[in-house]
C-alpha positions in Angstrom: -47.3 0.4 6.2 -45.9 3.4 4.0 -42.9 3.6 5.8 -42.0 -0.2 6.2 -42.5 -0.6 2.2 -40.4 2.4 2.2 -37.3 1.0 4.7 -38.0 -2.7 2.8 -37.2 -1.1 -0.4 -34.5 0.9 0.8 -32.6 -2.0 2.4 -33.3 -3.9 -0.9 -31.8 -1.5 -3.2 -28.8 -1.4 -0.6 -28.4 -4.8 -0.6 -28.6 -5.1 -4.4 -25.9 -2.1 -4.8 -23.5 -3.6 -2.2 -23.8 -7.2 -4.2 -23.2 -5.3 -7.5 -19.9 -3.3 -6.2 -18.8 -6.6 -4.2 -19.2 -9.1 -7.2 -18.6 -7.1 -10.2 -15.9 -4.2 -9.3 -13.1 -7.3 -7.7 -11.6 -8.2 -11.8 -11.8 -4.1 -13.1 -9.4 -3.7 -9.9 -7.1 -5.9 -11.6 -7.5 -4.3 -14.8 -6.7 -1.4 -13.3 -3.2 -2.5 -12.1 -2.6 -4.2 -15.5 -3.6 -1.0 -17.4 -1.4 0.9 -14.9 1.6 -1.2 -15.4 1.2 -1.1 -19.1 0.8 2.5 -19.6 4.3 3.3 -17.5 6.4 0.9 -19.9 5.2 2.7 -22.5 2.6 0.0 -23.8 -0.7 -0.2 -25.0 -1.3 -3.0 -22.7 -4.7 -4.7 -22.3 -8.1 -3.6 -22.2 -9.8 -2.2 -18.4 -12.1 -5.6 -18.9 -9.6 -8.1 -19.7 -9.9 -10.2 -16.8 -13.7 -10.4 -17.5 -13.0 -11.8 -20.7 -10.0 -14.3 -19.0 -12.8 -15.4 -16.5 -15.4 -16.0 -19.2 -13.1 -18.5 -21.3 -11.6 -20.1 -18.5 -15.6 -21.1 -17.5 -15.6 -22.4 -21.5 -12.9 -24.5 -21.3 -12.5 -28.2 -19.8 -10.8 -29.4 -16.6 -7.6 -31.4 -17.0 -7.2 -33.5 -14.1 -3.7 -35.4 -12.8 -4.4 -39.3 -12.3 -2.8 -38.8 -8.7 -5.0 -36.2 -7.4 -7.7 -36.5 -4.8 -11.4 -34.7 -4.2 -9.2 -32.0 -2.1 -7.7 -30.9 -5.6 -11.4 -30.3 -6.6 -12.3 -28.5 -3.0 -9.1 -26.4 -2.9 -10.7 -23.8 -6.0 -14.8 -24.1 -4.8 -13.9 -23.4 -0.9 -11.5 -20.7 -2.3 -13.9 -19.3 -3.7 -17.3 -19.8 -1.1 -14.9 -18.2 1.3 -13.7 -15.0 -0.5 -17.5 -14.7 -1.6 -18.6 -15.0 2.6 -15.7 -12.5 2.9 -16.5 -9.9 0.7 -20.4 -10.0 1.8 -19.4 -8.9 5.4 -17.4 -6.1 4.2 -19.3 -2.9 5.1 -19.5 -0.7 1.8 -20.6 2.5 1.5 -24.6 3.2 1.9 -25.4 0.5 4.3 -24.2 -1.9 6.9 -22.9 -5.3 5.1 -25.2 -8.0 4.4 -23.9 -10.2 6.6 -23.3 -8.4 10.3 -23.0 -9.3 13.4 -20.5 -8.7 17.0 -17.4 -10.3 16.2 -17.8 -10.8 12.3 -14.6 -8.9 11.7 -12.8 -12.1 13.5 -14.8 -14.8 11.2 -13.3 -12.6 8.3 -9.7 -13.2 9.2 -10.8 -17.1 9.6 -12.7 -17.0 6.3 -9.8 -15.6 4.8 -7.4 -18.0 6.5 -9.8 -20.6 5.4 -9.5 -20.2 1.3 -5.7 -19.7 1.9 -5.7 -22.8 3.9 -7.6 -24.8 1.2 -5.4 -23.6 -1.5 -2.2 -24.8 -0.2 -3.9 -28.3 1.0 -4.8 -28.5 -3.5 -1.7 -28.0 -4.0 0.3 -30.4 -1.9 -2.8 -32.6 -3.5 -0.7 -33.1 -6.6 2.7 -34.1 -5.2 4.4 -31.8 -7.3 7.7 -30.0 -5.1 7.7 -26.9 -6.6 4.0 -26.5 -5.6 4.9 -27.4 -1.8 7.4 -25.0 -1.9 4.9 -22.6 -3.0 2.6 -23.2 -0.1 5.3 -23.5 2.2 5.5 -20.1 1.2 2.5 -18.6 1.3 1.7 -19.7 5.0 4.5 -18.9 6.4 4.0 -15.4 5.2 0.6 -15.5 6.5 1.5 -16.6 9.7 3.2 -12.9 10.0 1.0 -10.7 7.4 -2.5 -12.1 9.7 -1.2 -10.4 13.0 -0.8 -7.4 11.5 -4.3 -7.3 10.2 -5.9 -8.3 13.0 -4.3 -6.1 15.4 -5.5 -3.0 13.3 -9.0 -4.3 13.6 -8.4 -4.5 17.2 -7.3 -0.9 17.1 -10.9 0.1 15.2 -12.1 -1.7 17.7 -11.2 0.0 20.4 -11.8 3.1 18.9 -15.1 2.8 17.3 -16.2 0.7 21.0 -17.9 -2.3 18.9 -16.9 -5.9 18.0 -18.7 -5.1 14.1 -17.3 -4.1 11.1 -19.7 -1.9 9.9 -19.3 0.1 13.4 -15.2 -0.1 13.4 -15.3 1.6 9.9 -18.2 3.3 9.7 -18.8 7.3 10.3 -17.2 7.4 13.5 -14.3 7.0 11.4 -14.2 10.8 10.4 -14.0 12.2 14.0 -11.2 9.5 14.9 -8.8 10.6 12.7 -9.1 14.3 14.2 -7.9 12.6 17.9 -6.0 9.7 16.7 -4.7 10.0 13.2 -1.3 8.7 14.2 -2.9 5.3 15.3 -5.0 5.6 12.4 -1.8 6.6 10.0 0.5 3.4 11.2 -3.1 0.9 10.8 -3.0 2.3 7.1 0.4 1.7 6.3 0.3 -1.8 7.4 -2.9 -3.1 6.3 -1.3 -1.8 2.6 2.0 -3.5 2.9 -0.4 -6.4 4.5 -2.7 -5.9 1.3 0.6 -5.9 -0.9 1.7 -9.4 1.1 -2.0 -11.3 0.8 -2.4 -10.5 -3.1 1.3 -12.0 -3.8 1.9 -8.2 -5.2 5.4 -6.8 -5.7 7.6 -6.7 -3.3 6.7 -10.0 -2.3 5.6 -11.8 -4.8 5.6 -11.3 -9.1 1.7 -12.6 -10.5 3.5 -12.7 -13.8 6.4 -14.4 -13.2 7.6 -18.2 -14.7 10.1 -19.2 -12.3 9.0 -21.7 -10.6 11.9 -21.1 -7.8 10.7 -17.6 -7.2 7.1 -18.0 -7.4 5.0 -17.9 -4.2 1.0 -18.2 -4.9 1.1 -18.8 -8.6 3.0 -22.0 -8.2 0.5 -23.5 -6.2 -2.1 -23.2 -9.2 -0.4 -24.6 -12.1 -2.0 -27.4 -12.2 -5.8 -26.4 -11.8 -7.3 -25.3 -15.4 -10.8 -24.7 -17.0 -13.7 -23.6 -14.6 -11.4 -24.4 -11.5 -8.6 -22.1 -12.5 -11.3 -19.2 -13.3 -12.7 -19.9 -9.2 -9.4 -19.6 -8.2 -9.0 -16.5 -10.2 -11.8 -14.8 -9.6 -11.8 -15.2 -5.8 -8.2 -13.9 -6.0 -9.9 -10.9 -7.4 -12.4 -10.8 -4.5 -9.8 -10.9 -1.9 -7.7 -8.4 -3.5 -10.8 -6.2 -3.1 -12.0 -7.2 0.2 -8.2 -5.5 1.3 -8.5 -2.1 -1.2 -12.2 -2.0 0.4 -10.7 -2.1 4.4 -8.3 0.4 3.2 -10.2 2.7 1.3 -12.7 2.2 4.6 -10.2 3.5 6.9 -8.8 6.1 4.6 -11.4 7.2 3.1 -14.5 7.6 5.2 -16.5 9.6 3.1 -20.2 9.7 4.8 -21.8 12.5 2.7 -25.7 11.5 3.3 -25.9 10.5 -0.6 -25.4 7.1 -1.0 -25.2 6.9 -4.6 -22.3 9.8 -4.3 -20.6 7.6 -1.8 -20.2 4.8 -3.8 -18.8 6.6 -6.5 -16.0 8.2 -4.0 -15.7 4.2 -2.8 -15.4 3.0 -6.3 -12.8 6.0 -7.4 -10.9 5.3 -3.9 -10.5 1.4 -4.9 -9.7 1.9 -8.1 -6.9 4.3 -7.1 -5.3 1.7 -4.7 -5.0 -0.2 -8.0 -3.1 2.6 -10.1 -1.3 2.8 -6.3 -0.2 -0.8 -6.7 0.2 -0.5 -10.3 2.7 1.9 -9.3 4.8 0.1 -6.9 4.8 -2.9 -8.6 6.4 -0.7 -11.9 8.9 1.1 -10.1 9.9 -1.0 -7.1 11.6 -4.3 -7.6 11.2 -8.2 -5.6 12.9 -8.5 -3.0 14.8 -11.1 -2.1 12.8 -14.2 -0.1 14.6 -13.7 3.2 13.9 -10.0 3.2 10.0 -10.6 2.8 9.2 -11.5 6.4 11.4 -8.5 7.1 8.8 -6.4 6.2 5.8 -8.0 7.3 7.4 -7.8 11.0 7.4 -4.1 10.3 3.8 -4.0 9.2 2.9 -5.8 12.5 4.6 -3.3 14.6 3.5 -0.5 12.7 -0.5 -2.1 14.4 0.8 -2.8 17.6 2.4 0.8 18.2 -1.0 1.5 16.8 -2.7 0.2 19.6 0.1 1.4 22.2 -0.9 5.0 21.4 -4.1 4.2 22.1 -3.3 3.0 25.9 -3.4 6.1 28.4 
């Protein structure tokens, strides 16, 4: 009876620390990259917890809704949102396996994932507004090419780690595989961050702070949401941004040192460092041009599938 209280309380306080890093870590990512940026131009720039406070006001304020609009305006934030939050929950963290786990989860993530962006673009057409079906049109023909690429570097784990779950592709194993196949492992990580770079609309491929409605990808498909439903859409941008830093910092990353509190601080410096990394990029390295975008997502999906051709013997 000892040791069942003791493995009930010890998969409870697991559970508890994964919902904590999952829930509350996503908008200090962002911070991160917006303290980063700020500092290089030689600016104060805003505080580390400044999208906390965005989130909080947006929930304050009230919903202005277009006359032409339909209930799939309304879905396009909440299934956003339900989706990123299913997402992030079967992302295996550091200390435990992920709350939700089972053979094959790593495909339902892509569809999950698919599933927000999906919803998203169907809100946007919603309104009638051109410039906001250009934006979709956009954003999924990007993810028609930036989706291989991910999923083929799962397959890779896959067939390295010899299971169909996440929390067996990047768990320990992880260490020993990048003594016998770091290359494999090397060209995965390079194109899971150009395919995180791609799914966040981050420079190169997209600007989140730009105006121009004839160069904007993603953030012309939410002009028109406000209030509560523009804080969803928001914060579950923030959860997908770290549901990519977490698979990255996974496969770079895999610390295993027996101490779980100790690993989650290595996870939550790791993540936080892919934000100074994108920070980074996106200070030094300009937009390129539209037709040049799918240029480079081709190169992240070869970069996976030359990952799994080493693996063939």
């Amino acid at each position: 009876m000892n040791i069942s209280s003791s493995m009930l309380t010890q998969i409870t306080i697991s559970a508890v620390a994964h919902l904590a890093l999952a829930f509350g870590l996503p908008p200090l990512v962002l911070g991160t990259i917006n303290k980063t940026k700020a500092l290089l131009a030689g600016r104060i720039g805003p505080p580390l917890l400044q999208p906390y406070y965005d989130l909080v006001k947006l929930l304050r304020k009230g919903t202005v809704l277009s006359t032409t609009v339909t209930w799939v305006f309304l879905a396009g934030p909440a299934v956003a949102l339900a989706a990123a939050t299913l997402a992030v929950l079967m992302v295996p963290l550091p200390g435990a396996d992920a709350p939700i786990s089972f053979v094959g989860d790593f495909v339902v993530l892509t569809l999950l994932l698919g599933l927000g962006r999906f919803f998203t673009a169907l809100a946007a057409l919603d309104t009638g507004s051109a410039f906001e079906g250009m934006g979709a049109a956009r954003e999924m023909t990007f993810a028609c090419l930036a989706e291989p690429a991910l999923l083929l570097g799962l397959l890779v784990l896959a067939r390295l780690s010899g299971s169909l779950q996440l929390s067996a592709m990047l768990g320990e194993s992880l260490t020993a595989q990048w003594t016998v196949a770091g290359a494999t492992l090397a060209l995965v990580f390079l194109s899971w961050f150009i395919v995180l770079l791609a799914e966040n609309s981050r420079i190169p491929f997209d600007d989140p702070n730009t105006h121009l409605e004839l160069t904007m990808i993603h953030e012309v498909m939410v002009l028109d949401h406000s209030g509560p439903a523009l804080g969803m859409i928001l914060y579950a941008a923030s959860l997908k941004l770290f549901i990519f830093a977490a698979l990255v910092v996974r496969l770079a990353v895999p610390v295993h040192t027996g101490q779980p509190w100790l690993d989650a601080a290595v996870f939550i410096a790791a993540v936080l460092a892919v934000g100074v990394a994108i920070g980074l990029i996106e200070s030094t390295v300009a937009r390129l041009r539209l037709p040049q975008s799918p240029v480079l997502l081709l190169a992240a999906c070869l970069l996976s599938a030359f990952g799994a051709i080493l693996l063939v013997r």
